[in-house]
mmCIF file as gemmi writes it, N, C-alpha and C atoms, coordinates in Angstrom:
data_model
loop_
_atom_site.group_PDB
_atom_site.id
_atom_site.type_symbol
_atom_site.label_atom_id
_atom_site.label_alt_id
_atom_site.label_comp_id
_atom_site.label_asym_id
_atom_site.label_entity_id
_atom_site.label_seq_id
_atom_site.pdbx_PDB_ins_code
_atom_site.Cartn_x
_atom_site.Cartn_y
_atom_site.Cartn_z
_atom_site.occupancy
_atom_site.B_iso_or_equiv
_atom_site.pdbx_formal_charge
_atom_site.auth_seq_id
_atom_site.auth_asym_id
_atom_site.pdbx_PDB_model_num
ATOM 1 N N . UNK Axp A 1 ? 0.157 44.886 -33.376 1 0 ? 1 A 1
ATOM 2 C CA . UNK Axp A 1 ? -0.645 45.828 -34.123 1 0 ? 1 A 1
ATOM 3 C C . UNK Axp A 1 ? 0.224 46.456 -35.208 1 0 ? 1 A 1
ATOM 4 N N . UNK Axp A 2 ? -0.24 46.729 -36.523 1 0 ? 2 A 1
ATOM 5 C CA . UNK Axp A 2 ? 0.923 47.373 -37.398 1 0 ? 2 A 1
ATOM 6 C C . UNK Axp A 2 ? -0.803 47.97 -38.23 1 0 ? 2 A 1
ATOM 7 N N . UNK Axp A 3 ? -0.287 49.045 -39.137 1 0 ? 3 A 1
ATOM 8 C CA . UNK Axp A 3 ? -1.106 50.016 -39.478 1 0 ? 3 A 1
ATOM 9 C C . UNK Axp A 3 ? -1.518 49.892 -40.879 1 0 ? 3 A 1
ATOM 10 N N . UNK Axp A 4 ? -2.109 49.925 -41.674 1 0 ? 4 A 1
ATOM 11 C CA . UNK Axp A 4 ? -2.53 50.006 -43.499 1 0 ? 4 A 1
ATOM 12 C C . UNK Axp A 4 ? -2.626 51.763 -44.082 1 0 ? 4 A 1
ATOM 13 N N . UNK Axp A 5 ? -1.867 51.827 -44.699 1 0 ? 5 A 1
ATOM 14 C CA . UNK Axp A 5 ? -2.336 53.267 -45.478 1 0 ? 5 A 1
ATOM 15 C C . UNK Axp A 5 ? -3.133 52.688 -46.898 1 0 ? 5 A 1
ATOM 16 N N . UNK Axp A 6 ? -4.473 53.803 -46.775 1 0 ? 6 A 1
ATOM 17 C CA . UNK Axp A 6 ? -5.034 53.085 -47.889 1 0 ? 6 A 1
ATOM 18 C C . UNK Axp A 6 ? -5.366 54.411 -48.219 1 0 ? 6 A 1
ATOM 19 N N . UNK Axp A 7 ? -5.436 54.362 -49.799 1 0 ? 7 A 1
ATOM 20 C CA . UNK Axp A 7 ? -5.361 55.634 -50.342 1 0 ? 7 A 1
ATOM 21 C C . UNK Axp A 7 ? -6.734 55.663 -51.005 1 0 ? 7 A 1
ATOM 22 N N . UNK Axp A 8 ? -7.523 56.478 -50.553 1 0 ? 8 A 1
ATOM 23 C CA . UNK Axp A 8 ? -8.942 56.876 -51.09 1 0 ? 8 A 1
ATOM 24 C C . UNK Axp A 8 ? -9.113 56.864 -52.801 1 0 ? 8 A 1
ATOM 25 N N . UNK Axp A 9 ? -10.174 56.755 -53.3 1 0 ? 9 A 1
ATOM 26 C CA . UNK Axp A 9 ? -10.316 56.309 -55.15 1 0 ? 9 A 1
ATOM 27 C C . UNK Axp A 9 ? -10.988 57.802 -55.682 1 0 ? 9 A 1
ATOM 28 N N . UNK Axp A 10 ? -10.955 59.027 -55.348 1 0 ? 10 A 1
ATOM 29 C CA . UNK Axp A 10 ? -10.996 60.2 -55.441 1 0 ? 10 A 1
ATOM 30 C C . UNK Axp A 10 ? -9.989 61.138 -55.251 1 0 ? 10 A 1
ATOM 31 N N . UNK Axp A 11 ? -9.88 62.297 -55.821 1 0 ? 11 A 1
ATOM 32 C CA . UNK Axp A 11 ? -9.281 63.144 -54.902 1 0 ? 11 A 1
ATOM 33 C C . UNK Axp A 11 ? -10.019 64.693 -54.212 1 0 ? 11 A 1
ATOM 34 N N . UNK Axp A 12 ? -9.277 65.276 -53.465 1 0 ? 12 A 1
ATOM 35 C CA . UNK Axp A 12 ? -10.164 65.757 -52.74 1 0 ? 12 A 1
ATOM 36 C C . UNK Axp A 12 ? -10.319 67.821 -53.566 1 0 ? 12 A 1
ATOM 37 N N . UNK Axp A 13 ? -10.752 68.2 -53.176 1 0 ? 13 A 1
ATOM 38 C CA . UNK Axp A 13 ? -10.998 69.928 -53.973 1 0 ? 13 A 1
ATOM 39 C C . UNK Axp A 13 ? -9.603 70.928 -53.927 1 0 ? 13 A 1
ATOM 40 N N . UNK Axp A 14 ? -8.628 69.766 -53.615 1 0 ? 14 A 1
ATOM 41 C CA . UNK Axp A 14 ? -7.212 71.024 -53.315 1 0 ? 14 A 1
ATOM 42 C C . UNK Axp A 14 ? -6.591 69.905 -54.927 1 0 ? 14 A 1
ATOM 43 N N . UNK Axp A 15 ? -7.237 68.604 -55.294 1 0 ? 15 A 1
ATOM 44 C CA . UNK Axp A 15 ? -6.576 67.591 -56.375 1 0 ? 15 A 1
ATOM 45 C C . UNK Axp A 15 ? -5.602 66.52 -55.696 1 0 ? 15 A 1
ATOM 46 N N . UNK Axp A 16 ? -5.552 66.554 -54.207 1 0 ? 16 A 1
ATOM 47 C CA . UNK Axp A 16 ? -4.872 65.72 -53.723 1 0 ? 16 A 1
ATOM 48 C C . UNK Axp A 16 ? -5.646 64.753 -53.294 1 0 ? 16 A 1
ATOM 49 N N . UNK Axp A 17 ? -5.072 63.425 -52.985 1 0 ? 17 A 1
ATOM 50 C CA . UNK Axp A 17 ? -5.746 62.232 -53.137 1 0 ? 17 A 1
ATOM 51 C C . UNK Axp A 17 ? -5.521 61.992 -51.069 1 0 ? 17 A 1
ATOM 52 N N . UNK Axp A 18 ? -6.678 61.689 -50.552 1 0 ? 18 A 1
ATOM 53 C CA . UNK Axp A 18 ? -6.419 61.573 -49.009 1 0 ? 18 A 1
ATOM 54 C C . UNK Axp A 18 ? -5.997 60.372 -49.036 1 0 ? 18 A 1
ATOM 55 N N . UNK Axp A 19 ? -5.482 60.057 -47.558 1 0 ? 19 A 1
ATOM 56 C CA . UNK Axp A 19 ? -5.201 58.448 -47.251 1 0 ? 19 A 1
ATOM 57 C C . UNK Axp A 19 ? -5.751 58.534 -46.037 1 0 ? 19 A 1
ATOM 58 N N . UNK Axp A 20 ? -6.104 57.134 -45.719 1 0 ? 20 A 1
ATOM 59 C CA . UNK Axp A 20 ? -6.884 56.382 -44.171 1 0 ? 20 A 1
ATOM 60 C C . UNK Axp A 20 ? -5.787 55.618 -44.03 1 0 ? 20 A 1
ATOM 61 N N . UNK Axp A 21 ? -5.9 56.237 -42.646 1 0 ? 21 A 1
ATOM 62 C CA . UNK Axp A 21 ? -4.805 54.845 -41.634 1 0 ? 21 A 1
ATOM 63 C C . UNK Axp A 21 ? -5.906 54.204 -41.136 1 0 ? 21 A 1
ATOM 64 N N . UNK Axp A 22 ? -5.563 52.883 -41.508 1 0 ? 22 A 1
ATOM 65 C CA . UNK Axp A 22 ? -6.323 51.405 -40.357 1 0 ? 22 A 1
ATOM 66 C C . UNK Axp A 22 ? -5.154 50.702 -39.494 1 0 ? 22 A 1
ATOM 67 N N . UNK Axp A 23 ? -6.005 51.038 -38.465 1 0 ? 23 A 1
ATOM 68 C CA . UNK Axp A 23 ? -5.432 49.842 -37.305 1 0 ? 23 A 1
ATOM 69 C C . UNK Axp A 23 ? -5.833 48.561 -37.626 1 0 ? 23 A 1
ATOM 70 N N . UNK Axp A 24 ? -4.923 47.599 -37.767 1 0 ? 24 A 1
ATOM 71 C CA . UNK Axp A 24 ? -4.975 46.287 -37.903 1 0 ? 24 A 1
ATOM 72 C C . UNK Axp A 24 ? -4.251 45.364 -36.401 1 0 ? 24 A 1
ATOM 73 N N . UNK Axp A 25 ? -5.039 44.399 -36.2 1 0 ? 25 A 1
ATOM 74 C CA . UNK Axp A 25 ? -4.915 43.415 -35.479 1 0 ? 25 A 1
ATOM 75 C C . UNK Axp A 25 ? -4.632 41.613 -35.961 1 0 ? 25 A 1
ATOM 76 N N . UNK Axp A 26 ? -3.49 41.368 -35.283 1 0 ? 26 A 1
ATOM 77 C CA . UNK Axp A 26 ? -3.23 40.36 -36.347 1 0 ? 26 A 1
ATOM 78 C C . UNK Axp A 26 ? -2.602 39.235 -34.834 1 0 ? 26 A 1
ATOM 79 N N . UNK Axp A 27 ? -2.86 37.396 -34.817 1 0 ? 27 A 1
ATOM 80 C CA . UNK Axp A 27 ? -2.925 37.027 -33.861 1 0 ? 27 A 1
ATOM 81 C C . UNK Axp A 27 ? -2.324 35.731 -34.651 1 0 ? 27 A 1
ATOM 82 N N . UNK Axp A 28 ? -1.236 35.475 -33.589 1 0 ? 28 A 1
ATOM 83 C CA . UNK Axp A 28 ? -0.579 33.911 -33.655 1 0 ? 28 A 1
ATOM 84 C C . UNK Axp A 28 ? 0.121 33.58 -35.129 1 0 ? 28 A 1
ATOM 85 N N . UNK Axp A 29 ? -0.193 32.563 -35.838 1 0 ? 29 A 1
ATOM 86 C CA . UNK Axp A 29 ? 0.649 32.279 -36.581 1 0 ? 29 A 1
ATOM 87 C C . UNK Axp A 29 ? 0.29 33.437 -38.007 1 0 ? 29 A 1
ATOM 88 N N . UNK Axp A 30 ? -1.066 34.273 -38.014 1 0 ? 30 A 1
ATOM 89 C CA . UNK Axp A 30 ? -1.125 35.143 -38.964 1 0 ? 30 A 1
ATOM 90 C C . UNK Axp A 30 ? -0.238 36.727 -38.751 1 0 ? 30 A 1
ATOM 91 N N . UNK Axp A 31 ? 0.124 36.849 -37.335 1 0 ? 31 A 1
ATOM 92 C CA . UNK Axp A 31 ? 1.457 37.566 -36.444 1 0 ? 31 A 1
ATOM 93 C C . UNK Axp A 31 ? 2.312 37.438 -37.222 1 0 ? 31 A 1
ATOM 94 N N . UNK Axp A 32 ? 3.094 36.3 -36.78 1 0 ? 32 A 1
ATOM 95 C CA . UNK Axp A 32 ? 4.365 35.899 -37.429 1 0 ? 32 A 1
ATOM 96 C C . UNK Axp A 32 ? 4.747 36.228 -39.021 1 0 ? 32 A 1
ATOM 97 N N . UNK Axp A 33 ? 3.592 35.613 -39.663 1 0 ? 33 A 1
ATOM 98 C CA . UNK Axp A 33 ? 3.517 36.195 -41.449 1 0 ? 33 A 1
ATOM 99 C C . UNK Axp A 33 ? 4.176 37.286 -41.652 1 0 ? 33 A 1
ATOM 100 N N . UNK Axp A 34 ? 3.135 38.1 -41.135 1 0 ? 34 A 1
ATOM 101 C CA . UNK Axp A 34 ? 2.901 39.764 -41.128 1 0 ? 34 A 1
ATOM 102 C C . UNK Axp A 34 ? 4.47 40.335 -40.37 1 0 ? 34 A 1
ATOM 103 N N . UNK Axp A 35 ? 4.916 40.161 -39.489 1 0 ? 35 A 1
ATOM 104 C CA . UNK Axp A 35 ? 6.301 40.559 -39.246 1 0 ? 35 A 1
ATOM 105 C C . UNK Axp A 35 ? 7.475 40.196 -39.943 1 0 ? 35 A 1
ATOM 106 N N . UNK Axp A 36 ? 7.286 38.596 -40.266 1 0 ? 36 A 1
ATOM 107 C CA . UNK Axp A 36 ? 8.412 38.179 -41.316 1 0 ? 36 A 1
ATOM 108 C C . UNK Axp A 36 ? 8.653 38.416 -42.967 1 0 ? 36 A 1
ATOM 109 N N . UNK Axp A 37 ? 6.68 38.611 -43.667 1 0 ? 37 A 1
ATOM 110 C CA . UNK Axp A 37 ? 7.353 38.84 -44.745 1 0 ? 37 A 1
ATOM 111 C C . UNK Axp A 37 ? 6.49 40.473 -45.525 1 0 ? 37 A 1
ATOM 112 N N . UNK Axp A 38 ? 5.594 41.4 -44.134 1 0 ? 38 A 1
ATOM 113 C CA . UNK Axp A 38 ? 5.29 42.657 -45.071 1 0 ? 38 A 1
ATOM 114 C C . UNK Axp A 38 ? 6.431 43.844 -44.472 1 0 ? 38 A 1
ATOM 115 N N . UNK Axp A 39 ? 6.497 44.727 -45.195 1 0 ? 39 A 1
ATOM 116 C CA . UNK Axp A 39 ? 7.737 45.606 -44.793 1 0 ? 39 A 1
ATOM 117 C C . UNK Axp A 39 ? 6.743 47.246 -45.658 1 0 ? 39 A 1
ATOM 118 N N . UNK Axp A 40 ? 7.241 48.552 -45.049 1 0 ? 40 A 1
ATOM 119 C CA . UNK Axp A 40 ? 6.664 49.317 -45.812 1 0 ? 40 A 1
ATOM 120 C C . UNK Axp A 40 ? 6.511 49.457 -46.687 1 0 ? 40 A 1
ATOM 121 N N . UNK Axp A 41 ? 5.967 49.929 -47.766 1 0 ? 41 A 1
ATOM 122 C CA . UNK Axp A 41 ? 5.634 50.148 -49.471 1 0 ? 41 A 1
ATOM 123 C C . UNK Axp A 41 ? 5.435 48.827 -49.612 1 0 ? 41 A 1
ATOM 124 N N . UNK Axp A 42 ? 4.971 47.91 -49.471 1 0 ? 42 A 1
ATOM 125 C CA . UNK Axp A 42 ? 4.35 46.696 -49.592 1 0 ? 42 A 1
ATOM 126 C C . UNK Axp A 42 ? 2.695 46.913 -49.892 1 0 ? 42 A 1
ATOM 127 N N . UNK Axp A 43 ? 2.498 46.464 -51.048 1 0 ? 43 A 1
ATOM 128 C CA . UNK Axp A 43 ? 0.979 46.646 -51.23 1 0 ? 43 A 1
ATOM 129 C C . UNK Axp A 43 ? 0.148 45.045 -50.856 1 0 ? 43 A 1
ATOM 130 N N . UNK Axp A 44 ? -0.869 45.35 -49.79 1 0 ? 44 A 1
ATOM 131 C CA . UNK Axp A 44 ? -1.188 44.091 -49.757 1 0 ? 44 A 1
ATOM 132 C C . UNK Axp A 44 ? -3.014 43.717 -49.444 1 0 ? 44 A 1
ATOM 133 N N . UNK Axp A 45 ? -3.38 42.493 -49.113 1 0 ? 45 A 1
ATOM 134 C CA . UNK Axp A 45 ? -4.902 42.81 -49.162 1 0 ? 45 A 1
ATOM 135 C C . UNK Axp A 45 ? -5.222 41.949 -47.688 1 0 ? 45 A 1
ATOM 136 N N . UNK Axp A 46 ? -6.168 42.775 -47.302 1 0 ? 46 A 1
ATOM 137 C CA . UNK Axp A 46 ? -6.369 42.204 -45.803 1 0 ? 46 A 1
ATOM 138 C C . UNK Axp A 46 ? -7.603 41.842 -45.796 1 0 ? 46 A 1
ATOM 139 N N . UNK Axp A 47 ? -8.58 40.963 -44.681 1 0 ? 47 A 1
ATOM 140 C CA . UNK Axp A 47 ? -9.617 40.891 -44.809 1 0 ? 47 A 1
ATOM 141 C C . UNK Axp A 47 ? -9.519 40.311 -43.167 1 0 ? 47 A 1
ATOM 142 N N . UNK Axp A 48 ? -10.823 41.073 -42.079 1 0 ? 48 A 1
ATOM 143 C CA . UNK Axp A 48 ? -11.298 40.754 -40.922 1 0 ? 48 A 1
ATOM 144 C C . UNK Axp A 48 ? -12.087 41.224 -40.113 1 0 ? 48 A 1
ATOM 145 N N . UNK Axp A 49 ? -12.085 41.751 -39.398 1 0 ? 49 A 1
ATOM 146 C CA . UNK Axp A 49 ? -13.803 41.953 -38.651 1 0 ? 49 A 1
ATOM 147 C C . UNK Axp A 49 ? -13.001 43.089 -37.715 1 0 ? 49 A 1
ATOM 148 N N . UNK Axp A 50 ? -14.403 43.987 -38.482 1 0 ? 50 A 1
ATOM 149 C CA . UNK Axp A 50 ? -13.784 45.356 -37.28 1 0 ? 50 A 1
ATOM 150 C C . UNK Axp A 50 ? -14.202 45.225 -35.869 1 0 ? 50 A 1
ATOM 151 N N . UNK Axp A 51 ? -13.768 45.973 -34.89 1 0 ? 51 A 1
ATOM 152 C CA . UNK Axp A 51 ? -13.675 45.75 -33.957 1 0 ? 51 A 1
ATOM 153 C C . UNK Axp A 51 ? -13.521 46.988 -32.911 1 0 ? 51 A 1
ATOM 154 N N . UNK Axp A 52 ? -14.438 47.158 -32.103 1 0 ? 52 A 1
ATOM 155 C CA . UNK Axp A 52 ? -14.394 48.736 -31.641 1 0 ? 52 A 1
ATOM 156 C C . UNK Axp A 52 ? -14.092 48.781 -30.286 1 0 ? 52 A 1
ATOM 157 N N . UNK Axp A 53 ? -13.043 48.898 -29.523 1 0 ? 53 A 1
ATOM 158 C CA . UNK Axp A 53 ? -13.092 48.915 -28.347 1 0 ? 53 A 1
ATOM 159 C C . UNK Axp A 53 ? -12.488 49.705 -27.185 1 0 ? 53 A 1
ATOM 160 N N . UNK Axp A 54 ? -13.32 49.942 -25.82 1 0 ? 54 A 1
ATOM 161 C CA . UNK Axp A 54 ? -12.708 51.156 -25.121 1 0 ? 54 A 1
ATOM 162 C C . UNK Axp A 54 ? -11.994 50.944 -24.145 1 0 ? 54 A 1
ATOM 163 N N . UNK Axp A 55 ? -11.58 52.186 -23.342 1 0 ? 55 A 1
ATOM 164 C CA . UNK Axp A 55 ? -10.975 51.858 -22.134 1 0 ? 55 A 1
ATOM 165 C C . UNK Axp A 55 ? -10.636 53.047 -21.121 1 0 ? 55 A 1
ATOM 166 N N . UNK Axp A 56 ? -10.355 53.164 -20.215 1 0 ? 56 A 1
ATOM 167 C CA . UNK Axp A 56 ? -9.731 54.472 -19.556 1 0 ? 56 A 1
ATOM 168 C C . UNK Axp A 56 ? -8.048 54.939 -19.335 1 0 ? 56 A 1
ATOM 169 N N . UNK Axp A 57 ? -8.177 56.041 -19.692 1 0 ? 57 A 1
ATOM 170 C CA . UNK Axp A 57 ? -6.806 56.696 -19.818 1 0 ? 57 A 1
ATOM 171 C C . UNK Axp A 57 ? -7.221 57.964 -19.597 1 0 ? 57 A 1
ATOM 172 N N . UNK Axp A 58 ? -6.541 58.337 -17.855 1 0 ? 58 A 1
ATOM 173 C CA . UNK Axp A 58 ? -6.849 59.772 -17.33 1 0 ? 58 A 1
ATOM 174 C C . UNK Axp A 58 ? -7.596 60.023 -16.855 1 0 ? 58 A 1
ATOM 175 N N . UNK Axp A 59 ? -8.577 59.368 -16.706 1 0 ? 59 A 1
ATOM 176 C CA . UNK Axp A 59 ? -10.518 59.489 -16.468 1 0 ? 59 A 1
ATOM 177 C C . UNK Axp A 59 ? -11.299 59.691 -17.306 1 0 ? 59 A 1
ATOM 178 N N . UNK Axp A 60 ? -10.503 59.179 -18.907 1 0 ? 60 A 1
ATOM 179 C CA . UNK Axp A 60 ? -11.801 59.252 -20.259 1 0 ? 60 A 1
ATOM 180 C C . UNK Axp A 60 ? -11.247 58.485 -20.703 1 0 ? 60 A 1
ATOM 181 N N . UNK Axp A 61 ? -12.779 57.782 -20.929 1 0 ? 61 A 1
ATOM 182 C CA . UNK Axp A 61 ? -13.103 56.972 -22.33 1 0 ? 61 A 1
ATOM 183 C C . UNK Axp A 61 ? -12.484 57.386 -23.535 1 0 ? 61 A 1
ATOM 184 N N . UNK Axp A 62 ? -11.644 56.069 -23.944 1 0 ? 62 A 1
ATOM 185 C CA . UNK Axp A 62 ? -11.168 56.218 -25.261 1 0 ? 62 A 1
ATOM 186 C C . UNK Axp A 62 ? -11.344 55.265 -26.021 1 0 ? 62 A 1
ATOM 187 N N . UNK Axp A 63 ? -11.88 55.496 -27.373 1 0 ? 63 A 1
ATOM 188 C CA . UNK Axp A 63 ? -12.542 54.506 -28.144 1 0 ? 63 A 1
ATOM 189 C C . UNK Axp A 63 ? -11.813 53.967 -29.068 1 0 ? 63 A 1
ATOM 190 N N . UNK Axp A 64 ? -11.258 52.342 -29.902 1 0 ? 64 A 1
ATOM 191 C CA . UNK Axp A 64 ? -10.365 52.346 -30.688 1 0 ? 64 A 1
ATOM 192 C C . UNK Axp A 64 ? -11.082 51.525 -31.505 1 0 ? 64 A 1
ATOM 193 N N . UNK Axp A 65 ? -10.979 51.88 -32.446 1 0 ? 65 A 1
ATOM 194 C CA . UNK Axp A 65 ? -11.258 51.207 -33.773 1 0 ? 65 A 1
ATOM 195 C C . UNK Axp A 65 ? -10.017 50.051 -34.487 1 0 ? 65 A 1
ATOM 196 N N . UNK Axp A 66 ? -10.731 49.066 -35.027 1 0 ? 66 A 1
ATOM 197 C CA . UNK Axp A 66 ? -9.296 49.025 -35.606 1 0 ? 66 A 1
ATOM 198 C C . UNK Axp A 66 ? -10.26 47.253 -36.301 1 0 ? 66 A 1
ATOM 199 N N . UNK Axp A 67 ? -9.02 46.891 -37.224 1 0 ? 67 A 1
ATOM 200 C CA . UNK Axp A 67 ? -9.853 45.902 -38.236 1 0 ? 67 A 1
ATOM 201 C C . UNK Axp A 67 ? -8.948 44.426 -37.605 1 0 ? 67 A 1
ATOM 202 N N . UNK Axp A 68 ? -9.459 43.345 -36.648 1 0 ? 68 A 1
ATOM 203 C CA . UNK Axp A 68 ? -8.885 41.898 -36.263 1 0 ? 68 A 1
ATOM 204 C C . UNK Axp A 68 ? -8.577 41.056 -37.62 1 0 ? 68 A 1
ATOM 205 N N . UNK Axp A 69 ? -7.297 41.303 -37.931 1 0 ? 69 A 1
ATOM 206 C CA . UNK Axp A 69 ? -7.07 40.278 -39.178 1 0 ? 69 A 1
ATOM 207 C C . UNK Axp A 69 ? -7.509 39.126 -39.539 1 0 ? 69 A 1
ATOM 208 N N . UNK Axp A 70 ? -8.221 38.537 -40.207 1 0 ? 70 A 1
ATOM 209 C CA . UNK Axp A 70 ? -8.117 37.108 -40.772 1 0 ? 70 A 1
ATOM 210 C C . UNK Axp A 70 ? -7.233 36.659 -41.192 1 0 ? 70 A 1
ATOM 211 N N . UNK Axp A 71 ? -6.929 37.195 -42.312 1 0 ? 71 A 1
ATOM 212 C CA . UNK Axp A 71 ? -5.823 37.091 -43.646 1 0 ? 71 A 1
ATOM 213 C C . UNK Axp A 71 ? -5.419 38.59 -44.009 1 0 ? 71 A 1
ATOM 214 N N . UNK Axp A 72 ? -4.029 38.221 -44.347 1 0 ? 72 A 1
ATOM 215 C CA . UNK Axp A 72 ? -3.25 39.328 -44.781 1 0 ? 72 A 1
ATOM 216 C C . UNK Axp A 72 ? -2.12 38.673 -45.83 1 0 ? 72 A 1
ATOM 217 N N . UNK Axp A 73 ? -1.872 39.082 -46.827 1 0 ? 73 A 1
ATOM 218 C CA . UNK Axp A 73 ? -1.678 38.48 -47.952 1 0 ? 73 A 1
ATOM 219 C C . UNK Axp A 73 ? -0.736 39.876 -48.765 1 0 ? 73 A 1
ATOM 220 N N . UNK Axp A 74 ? 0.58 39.754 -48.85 1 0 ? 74 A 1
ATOM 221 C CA . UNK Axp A 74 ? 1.439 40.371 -49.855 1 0 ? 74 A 1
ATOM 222 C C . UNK Axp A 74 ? 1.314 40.33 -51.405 1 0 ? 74 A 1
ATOM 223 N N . UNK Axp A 75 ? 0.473 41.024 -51.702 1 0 ? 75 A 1
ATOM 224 C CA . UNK Axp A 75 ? 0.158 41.356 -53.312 1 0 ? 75 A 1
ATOM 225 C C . UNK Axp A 75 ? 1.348 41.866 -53.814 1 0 ? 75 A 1
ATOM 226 N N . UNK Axp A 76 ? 2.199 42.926 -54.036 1 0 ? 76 A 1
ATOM 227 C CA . UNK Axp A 76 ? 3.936 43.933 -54.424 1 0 ? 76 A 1
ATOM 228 C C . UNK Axp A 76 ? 4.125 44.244 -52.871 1 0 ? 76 A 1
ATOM 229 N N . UNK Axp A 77 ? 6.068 43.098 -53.958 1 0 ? 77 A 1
ATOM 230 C CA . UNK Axp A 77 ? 6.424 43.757 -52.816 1 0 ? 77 A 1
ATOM 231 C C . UNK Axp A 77 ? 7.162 45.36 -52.695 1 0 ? 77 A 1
ATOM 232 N N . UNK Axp A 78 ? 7.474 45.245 -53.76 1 0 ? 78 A 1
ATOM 233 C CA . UNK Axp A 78 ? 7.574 47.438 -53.545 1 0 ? 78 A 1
ATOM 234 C C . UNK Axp A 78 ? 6.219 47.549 -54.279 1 0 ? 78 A 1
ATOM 235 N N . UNK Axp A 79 ? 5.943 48.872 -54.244 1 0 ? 79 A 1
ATOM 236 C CA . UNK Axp A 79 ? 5.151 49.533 -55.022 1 0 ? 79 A 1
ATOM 237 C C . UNK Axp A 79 ? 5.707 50.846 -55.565 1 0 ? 79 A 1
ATOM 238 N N . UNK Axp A 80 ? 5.401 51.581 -56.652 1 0 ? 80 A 1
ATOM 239 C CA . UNK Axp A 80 ? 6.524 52.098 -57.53 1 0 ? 80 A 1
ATOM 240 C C . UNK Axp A 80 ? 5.25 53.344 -57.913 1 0 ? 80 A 1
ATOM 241 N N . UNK Axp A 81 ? 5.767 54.288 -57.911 1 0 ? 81 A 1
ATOM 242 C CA . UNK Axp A 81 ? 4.806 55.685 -58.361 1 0 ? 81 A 1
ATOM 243 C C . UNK Axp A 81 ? 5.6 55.89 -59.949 1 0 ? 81 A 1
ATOM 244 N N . UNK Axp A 82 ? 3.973 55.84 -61.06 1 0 ? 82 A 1
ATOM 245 C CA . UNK Axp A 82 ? 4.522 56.009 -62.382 1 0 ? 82 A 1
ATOM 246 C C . UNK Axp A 82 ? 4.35 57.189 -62.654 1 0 ? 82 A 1
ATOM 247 N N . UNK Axp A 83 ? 5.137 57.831 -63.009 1 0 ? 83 A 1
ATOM 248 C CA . UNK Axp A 83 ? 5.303 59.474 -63.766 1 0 ? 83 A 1
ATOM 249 C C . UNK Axp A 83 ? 5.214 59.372 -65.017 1 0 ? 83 A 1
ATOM 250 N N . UNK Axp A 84 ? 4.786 60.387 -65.69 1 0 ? 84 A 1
ATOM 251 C CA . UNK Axp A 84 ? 4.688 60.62 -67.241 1 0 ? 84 A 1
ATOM 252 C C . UNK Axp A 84 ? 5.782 61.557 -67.385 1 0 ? 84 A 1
ATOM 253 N N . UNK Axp A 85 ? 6.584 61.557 -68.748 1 0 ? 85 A 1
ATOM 254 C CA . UNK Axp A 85 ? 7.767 62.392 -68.988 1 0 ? 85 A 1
ATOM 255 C C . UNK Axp A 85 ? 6.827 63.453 -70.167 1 0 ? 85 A 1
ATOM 256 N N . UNK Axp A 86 ? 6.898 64.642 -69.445 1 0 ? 86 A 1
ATOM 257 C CA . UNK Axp A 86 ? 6.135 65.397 -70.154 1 0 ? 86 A 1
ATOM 258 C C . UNK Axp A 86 ? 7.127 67.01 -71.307 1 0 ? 86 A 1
């Protein structure tokens, strides 16, 4: 399992821009990819079928969301924040 920060296309009433963590699920030789060649600040594009599922811990139901990879694909490999010199 490894995680996506994806940064929302708005920002919110304070001018800051939110981010969503996704749980991603990734299996066999699309595994291997994903450990050998994404690393943090890696911008990349995923595509797979969400997937909702529960279980017990403590005596409650706990529900997990999270997206079963198809493909996962390294678009940059850093990604770089541009500033204006003002």
């Amino acid at each position: 399992m490894f995680q996506l920060e994806v940064d929302r296309p708005f920002v919110n009433q304070r001018g800051n821009r939110d981010t969503d963590i996704i749980n991603m699920v990734a299996w066999r030789k699309q595994a291997e990819n994903v450990a050998k060649h994404m690393k943090e600040g890696h911008m990349v594009a995923a595509e797979g079928r969400l997937q909702v599922r529960s279980f017990r811990r403590n005596g409650r139901k706990v529900l997990v969301t999270e997206v079963v990879a198809d493909s996962v694909r390294v678009l940059e490999e850093e990604t770089t924040t541009k500033t204006e010199d003002q």
